[in-house]
Backbone bond lengths (Angstrom), bond angles and torsions (degrees), N, CA, C in turn:
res aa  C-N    CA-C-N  psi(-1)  N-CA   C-N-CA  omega(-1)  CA-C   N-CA-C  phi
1 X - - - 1.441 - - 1.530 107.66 -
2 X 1.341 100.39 134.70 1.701 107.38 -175.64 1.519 102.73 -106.73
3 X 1.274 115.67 -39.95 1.566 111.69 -167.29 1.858 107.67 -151.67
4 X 1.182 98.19 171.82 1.306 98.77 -166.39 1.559 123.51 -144.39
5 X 1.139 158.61 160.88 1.440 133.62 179.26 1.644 88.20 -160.84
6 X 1.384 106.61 154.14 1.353 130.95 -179.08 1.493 125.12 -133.46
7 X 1.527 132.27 135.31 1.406 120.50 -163.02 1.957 81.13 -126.77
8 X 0.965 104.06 133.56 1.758 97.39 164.99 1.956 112.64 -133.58
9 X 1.351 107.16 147.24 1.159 100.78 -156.42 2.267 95.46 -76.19
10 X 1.258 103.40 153.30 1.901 89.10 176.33 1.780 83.02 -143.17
11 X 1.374 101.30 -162.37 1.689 114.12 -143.33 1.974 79.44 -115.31
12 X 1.251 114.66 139.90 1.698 125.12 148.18 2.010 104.07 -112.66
13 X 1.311 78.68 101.50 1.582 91.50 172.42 1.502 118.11 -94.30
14 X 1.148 115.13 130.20 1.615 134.06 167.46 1.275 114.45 -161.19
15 X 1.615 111.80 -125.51 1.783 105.42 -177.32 1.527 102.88 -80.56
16 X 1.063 152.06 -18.57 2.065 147.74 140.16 1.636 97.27 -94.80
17 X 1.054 84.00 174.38 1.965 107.93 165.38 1.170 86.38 -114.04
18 X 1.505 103.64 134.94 1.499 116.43 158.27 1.865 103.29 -120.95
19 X 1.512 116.94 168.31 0.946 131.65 -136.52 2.215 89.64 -129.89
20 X 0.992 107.65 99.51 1.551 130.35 -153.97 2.065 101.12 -121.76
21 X 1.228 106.38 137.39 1.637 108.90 154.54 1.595 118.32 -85.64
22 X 1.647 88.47 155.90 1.711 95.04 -168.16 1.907 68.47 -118.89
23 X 1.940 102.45 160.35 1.394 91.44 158.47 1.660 114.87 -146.08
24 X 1.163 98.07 97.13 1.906 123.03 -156.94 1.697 90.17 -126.56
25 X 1.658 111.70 158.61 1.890 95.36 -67.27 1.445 125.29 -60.56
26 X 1.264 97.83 -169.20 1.517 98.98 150.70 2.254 81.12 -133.05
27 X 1.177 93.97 160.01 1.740 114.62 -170.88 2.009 89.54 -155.54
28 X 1.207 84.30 131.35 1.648 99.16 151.26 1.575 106.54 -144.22
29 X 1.276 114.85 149.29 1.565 128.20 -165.69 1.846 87.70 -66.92
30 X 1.528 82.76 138.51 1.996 76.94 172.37 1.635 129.29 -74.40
31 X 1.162 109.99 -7.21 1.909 108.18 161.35 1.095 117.66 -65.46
32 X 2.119 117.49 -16.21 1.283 103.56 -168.88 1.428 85.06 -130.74
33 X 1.159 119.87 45.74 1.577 113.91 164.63 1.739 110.90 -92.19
34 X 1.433 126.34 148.51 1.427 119.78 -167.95 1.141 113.84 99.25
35 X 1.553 119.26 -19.52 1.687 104.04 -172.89 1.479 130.10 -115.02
36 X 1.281 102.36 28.26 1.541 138.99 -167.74 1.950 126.45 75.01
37 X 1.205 75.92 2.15 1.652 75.67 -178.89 1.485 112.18 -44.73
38 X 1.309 106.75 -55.11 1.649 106.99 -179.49 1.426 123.57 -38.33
39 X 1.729 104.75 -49.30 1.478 106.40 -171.51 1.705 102.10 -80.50
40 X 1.488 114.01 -41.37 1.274 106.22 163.52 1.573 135.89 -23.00
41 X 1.747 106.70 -46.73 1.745 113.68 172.77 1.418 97.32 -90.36
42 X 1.259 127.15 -12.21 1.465 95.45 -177.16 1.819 106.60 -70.03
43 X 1.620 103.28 -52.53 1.781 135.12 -162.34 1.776 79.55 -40.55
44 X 1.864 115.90 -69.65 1.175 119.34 166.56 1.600 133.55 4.45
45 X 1.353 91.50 -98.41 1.194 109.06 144.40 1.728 162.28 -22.87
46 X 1.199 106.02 -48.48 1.455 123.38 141.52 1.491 121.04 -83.53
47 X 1.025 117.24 -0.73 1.261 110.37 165.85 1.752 108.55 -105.32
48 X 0.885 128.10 -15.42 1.506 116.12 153.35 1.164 115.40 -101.75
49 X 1.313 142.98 20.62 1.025 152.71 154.11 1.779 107.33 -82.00
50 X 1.284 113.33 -40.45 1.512 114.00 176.39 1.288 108.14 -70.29
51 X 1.949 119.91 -39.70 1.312 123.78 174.47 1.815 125.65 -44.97
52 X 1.366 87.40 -39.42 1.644 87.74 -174.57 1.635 94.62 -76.78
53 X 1.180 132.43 -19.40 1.804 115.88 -178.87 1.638 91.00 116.48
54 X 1.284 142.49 -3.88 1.535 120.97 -172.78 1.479 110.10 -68.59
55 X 1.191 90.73 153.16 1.675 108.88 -160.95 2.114 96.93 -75.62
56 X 1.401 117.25 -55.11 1.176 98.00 -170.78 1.464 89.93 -159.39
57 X 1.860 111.38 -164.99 1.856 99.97 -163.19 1.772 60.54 -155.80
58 X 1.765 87.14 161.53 1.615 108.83 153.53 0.987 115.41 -151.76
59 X 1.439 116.43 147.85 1.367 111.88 175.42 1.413 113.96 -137.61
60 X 1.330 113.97 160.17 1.442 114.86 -176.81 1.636 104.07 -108.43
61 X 1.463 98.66 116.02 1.809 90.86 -163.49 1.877 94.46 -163.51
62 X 1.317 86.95 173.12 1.618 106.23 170.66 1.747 127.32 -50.49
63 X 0.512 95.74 105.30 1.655 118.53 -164.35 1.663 114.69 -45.90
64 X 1.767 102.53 -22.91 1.174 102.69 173.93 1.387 130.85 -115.61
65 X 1.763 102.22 4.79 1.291 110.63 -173.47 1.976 103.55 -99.64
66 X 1.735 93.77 -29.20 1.710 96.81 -174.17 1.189 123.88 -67.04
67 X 1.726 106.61 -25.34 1.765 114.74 -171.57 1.877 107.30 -53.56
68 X 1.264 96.46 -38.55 1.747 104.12 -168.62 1.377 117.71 -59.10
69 X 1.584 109.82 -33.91 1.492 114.50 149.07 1.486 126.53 -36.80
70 X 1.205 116.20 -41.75 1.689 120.08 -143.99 1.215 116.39 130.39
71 X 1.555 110.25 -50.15 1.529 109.89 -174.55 1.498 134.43 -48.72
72 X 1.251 115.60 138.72 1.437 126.11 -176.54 1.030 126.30 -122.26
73 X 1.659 148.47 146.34 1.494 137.74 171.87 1.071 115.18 -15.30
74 X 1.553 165.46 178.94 1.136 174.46 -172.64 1.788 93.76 -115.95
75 X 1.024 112.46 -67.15 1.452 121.33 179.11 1.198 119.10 -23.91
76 X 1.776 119.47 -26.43 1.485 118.70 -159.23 1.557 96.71 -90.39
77 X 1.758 123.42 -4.83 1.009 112.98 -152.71 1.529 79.45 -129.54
78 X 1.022 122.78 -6.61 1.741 101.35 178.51 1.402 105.85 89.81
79 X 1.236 127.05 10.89 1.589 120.78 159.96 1.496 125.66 -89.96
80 X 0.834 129.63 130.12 1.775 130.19 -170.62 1.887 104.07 -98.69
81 X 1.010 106.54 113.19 1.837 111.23 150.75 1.317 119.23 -28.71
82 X 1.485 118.25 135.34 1.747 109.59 168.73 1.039 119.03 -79.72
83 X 1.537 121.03 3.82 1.231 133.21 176.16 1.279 139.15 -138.98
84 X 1.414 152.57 132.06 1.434 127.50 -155.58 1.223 111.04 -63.14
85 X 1.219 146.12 114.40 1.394 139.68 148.20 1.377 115.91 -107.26
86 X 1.909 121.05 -175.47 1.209 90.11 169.93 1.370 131.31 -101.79
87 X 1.506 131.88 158.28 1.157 106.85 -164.48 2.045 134.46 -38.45
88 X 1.576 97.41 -30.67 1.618 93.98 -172.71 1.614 98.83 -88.17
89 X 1.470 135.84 28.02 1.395 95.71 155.47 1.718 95.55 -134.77
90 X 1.580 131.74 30.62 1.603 133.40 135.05 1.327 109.62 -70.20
91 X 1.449 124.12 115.91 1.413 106.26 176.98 1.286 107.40 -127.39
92 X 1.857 125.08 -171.87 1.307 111.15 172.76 1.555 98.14 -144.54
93 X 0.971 119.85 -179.10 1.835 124.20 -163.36 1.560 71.49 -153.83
94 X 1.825 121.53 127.39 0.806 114.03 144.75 1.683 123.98 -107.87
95 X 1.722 126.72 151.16 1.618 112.46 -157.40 1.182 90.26 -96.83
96 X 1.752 118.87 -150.62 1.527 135.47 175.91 1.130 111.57 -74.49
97 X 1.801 122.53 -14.65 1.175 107.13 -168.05 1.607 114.34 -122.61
98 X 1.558 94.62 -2.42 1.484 91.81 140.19 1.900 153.60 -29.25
99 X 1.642 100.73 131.98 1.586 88.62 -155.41 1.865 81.77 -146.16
100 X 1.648 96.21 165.21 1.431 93.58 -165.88 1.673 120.91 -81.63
101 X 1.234 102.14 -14.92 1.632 120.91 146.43 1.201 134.27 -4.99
102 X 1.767 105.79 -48.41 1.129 122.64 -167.19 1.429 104.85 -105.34
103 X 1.583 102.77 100.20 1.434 113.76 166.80 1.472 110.28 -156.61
104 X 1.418 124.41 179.72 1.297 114.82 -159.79 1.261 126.33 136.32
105 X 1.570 139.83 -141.69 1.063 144.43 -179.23 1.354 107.95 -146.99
106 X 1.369 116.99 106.33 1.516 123.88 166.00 1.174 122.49 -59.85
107 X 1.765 120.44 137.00 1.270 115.05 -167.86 1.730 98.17 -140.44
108 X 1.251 112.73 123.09 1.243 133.87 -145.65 2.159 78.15 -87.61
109 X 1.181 91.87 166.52 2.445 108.28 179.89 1.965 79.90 -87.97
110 X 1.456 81.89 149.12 1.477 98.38 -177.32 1.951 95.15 -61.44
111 X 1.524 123.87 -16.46 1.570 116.85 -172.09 1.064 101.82 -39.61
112 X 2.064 115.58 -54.95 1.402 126.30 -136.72 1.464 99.53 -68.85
113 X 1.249 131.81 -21.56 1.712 129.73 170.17 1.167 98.82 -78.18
114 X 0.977 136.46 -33.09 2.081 106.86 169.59 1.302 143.25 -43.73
115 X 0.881 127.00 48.10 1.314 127.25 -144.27 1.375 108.13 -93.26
């Protein structure tokens, strides 16, 4: 195994909670960083992530590698970070089944503070 990527489900809080992907990490071993693997699990990835019907993903990441996905500030969509960061590296990928509904404040499972 060279690399790896993870989607976990987290909370969009406003007037309901709706039920949203986070997508932490993605890791590729550094001998094989550069050779698309990364974007490979992401493309992967969001694409069965759109399969099952999820509405949208966010991630908290590098600002210049996520845009190529889709991803955009969080801000443009009205979702808030559970944490201050700065706005360009909360982002959001919205899928097909995205709707304007979904906005709010993401709220990470008490796990993600275990650290």
């Amino acid at each position: 195994m060279v690399g790896h990527i993870l989607f976990s489900y987290v909370d969009l809080v406003s007037d309901e909670t709706r039920r949203i992907l986070a997508l932490t990490p993605v890791a590729v071993l550094p001998t094989y960083q550069n050779h698309g693997i990364g974007s490979a699990l992401v493309n992967a990835g969001l694409t069965i992530a759109d399969s099952m019907g999820e509405a949208l993903v966010v991630v908290l990441g590098h600002p210049l590698f996520y845009p190529k996905f889709g991803f955009a500030p969080s801000i443009q969509y009205a979702i808030a970070a559970p944490f201050p960061v700065p706005e360009d590296v909360f982002m959001v990928k919205p899928l097909k089944h995205f709707q304007p509904m979904y906005r709010g404040n993401v709220v990470y499972p008490p796990a993600f503070n275990d650290a």
